[in-house]
Backbone as XML, in Angstrom:
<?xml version="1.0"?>
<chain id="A" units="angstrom">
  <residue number="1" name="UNK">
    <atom name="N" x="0.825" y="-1.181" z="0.000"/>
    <atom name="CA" x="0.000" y="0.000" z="0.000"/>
    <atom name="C" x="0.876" y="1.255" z="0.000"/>
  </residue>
  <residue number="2" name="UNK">
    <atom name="N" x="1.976" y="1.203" z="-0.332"/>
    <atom name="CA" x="2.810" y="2.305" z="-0.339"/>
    <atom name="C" x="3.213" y="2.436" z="-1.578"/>
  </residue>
  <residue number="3" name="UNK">
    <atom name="N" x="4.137" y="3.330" z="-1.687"/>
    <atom name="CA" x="5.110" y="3.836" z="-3.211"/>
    <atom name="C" x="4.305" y="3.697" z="-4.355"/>
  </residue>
  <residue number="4" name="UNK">
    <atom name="N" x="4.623" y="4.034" z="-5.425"/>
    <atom name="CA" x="3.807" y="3.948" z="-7.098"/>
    <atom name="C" x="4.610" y="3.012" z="-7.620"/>
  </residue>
  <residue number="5" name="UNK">
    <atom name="N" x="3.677" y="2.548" z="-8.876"/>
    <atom name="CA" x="4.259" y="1.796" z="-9.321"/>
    <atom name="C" x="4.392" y="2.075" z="-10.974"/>
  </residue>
  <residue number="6" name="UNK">
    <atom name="N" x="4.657" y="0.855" z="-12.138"/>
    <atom name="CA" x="4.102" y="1.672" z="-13.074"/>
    <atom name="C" x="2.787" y="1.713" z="-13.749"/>
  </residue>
  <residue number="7" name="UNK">
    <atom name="N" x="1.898" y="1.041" z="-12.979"/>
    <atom name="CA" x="0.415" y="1.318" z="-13.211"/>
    <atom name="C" x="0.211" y="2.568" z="-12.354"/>
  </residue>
  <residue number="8" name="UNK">
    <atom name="N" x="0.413" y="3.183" z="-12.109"/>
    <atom name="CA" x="0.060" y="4.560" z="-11.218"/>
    <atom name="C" x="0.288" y="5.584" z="-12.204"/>
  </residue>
  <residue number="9" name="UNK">
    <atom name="N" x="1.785" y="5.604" z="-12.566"/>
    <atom name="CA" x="2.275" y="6.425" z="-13.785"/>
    <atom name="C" x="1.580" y="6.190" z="-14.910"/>
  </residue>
  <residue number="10" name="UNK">
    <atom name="N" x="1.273" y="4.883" z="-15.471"/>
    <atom name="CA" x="0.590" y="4.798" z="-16.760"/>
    <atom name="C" x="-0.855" y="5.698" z="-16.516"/>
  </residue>
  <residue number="11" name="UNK">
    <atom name="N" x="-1.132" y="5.272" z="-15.364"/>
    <atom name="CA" x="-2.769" y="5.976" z="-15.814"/>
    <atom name="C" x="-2.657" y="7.201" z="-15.137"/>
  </residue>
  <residue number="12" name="UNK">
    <atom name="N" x="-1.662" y="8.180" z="-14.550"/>
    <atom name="CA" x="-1.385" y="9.404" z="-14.903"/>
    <atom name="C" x="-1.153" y="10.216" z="-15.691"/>
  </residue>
  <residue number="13" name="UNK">
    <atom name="N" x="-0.229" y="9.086" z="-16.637"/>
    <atom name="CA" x="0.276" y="9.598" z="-17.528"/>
    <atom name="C" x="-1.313" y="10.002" z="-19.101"/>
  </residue>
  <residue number="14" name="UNK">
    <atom name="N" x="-1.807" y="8.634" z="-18.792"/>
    <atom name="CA" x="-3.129" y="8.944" z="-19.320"/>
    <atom name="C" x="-4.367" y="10.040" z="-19.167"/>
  </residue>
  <residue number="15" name="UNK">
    <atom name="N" x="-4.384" y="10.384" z="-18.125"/>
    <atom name="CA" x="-5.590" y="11.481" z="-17.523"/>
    <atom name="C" x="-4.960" y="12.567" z="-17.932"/>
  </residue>
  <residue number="16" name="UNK">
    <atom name="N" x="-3.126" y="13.329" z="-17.845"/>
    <atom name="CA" x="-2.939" y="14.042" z="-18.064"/>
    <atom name="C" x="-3.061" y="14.450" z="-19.563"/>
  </residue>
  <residue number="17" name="UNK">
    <atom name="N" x="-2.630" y="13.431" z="-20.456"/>
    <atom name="CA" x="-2.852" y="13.345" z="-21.870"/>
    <atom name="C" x="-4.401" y="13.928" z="-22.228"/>
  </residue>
  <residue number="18" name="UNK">
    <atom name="N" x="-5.418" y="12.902" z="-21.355"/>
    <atom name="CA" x="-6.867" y="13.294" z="-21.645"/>
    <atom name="C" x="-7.311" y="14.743" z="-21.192"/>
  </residue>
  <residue number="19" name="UNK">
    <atom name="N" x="-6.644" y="15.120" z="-20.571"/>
    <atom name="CA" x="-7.008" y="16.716" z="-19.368"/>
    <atom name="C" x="-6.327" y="17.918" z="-20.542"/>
  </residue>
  <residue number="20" name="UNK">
    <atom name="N" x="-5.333" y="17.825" z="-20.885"/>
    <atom name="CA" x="-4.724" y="18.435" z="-21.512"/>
    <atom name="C" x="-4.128" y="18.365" z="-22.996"/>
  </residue>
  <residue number="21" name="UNK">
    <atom name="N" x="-4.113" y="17.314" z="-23.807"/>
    <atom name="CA" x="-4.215" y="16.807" z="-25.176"/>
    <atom name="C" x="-2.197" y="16.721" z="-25.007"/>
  </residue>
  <residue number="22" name="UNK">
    <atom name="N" x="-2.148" y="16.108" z="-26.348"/>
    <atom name="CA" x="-1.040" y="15.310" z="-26.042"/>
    <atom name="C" x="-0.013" y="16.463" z="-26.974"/>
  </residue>
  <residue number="23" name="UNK">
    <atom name="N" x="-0.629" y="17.477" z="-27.305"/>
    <atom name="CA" x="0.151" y="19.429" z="-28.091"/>
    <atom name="C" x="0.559" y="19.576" z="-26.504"/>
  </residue>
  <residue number="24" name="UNK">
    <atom name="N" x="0.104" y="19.934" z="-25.878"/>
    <atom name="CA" x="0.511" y="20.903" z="-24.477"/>
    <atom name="C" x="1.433" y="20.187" z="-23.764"/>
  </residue>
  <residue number="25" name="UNK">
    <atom name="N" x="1.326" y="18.870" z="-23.943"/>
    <atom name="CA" x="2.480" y="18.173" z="-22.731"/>
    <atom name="C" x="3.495" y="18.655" z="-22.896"/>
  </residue>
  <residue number="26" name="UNK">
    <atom name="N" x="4.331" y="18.524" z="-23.952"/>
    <atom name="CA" x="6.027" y="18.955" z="-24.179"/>
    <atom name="C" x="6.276" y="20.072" z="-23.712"/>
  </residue>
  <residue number="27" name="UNK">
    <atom name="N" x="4.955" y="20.861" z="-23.889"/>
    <atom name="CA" x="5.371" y="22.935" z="-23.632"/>
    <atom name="C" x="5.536" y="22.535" z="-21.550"/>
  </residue>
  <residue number="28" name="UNK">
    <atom name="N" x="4.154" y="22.133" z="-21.474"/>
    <atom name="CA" x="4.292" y="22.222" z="-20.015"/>
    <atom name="C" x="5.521" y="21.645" z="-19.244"/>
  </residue>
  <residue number="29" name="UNK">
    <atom name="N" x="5.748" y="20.243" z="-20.048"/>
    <atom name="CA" x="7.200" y="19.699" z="-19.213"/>
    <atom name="C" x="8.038" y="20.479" z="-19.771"/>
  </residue>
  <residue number="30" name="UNK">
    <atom name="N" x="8.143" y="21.330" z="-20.869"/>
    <atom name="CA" x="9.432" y="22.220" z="-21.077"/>
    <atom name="C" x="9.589" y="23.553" z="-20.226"/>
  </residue>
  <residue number="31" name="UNK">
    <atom name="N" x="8.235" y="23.629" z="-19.620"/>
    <atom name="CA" x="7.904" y="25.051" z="-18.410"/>
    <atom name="C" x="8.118" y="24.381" z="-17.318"/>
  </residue>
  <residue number="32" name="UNK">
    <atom name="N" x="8.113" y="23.599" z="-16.863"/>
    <atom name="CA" x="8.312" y="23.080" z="-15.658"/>
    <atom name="C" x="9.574" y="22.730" z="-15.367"/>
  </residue>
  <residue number="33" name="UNK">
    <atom name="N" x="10.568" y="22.336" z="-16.167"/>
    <atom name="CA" x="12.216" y="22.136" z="-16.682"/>
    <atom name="C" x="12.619" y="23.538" z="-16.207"/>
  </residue>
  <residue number="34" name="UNK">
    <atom name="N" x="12.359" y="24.244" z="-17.114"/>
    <atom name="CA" x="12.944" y="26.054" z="-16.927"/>
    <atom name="C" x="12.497" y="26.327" z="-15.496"/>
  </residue>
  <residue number="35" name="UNK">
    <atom name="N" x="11.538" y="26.089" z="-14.764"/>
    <atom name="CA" x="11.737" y="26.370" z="-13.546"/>
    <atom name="C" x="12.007" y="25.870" z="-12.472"/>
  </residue>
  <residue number="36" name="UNK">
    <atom name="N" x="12.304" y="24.393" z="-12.635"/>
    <atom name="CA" x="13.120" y="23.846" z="-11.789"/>
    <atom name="C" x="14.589" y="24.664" z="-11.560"/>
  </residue>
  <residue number="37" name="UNK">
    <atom name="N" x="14.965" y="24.655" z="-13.241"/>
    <atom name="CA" x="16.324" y="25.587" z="-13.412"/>
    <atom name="C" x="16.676" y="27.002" z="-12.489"/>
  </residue>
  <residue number="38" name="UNK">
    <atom name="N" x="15.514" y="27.378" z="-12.620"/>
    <atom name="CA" x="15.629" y="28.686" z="-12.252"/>
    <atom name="C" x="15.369" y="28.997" z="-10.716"/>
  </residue>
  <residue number="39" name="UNK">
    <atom name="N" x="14.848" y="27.921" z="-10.089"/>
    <atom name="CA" x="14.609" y="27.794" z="-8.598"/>
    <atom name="C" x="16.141" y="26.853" z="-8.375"/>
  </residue>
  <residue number="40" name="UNK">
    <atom name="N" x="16.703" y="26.159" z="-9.018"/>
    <atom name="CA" x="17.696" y="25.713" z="-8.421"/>
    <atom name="C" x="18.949" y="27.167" z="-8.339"/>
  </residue>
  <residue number="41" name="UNK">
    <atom name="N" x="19.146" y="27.350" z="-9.842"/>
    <atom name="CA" x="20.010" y="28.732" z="-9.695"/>
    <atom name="C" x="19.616" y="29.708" z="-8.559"/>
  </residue>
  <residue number="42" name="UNK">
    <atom name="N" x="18.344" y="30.165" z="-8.228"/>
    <atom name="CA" x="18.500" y="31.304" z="-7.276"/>
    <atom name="C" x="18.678" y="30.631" z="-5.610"/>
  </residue>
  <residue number="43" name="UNK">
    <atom name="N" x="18.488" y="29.460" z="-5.689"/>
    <atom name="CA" x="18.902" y="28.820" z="-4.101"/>
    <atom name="C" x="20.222" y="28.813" z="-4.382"/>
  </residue>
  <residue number="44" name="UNK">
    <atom name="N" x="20.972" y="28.250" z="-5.336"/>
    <atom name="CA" x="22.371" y="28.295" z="-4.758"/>
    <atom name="C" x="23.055" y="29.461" z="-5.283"/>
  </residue>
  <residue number="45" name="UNK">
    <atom name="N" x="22.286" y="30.349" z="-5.301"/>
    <atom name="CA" x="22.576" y="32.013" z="-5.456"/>
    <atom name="C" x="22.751" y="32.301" z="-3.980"/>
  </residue>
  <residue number="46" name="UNK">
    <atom name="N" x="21.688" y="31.851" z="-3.173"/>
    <atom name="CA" x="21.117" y="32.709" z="-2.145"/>
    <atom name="C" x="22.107" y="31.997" z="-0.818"/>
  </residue>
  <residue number="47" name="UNK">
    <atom name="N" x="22.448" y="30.700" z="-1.536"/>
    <atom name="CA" x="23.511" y="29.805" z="-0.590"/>
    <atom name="C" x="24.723" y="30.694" z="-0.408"/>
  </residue>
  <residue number="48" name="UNK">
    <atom name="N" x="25.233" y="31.176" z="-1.404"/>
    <atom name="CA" x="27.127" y="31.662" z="-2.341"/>
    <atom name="C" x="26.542" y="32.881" z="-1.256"/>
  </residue>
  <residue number="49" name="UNK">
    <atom name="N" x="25.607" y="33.889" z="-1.705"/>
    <atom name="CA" x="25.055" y="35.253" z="-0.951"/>
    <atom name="C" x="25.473" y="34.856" z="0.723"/>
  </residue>
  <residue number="50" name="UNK">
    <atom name="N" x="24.819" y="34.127" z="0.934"/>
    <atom name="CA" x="24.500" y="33.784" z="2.758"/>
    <atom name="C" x="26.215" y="33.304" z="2.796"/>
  </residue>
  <residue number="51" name="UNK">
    <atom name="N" x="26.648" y="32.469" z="2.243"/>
    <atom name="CA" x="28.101" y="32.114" z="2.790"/>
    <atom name="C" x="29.170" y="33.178" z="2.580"/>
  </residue>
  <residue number="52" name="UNK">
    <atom name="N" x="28.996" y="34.261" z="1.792"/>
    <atom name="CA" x="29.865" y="35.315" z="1.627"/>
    <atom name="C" x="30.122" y="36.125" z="2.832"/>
  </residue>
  <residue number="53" name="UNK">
    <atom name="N" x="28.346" y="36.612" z="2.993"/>
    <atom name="CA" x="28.139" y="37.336" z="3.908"/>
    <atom name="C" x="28.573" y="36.770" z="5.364"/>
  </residue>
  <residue number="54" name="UNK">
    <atom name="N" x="28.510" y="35.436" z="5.938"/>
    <atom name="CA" x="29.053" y="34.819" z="7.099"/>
    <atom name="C" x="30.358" y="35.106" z="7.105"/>
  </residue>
  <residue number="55" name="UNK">
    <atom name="N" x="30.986" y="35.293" z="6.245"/>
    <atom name="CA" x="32.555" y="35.482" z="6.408"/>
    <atom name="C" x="33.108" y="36.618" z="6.012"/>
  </residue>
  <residue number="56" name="UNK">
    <atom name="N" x="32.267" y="38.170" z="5.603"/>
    <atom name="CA" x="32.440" y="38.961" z="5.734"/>
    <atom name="C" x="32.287" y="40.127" z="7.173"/>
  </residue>
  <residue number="57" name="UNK">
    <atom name="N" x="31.277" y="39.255" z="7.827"/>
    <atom name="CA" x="30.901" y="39.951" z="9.066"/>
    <atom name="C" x="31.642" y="39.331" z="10.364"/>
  </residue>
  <residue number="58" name="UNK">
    <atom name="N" x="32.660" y="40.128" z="11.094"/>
    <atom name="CA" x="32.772" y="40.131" z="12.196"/>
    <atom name="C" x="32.354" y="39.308" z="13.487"/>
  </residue>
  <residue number="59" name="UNK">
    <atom name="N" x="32.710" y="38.257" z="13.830"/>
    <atom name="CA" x="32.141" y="37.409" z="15.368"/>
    <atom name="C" x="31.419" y="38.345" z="16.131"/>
  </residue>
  <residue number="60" name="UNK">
    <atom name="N" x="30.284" y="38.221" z="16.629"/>
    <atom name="CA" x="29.857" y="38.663" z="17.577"/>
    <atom name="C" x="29.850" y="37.916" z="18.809"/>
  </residue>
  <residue number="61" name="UNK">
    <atom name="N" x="29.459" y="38.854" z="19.614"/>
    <atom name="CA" x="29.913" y="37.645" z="21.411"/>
    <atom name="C" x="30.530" y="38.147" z="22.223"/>
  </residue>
</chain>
């Protein structure tokens, strides 16, 4: 009763096809790609930012 399998995916993969026609899939998984991208780049933006700044500022204490 746990995890998916590939009957889970197949008939996901089906409803989404039927919900949305089988033109839109590629755009949407190609929009969803670009923003994985773009949420990964600004976290390890915000990582490089935060670790700069730790070692630019002074110990307090």
């Amino acid at each position: 009763m746990g995890g998916l399998t590939g009957w889970h995916f197949l008939i996901l993969l089906v409803v989404l096809v039927l919900l949305f026609g089988s033109k839109r899939l590629p755009d949407m998984a190609r929009a969803v790609g670009q923003s994985a991208r773009i949420f990964k780049g600004e976290m390890k933006g915000n990582k490089e930012q935060q670790h700069t700044s730790d070692t630019t500022q002074p110990p307090t204490g």
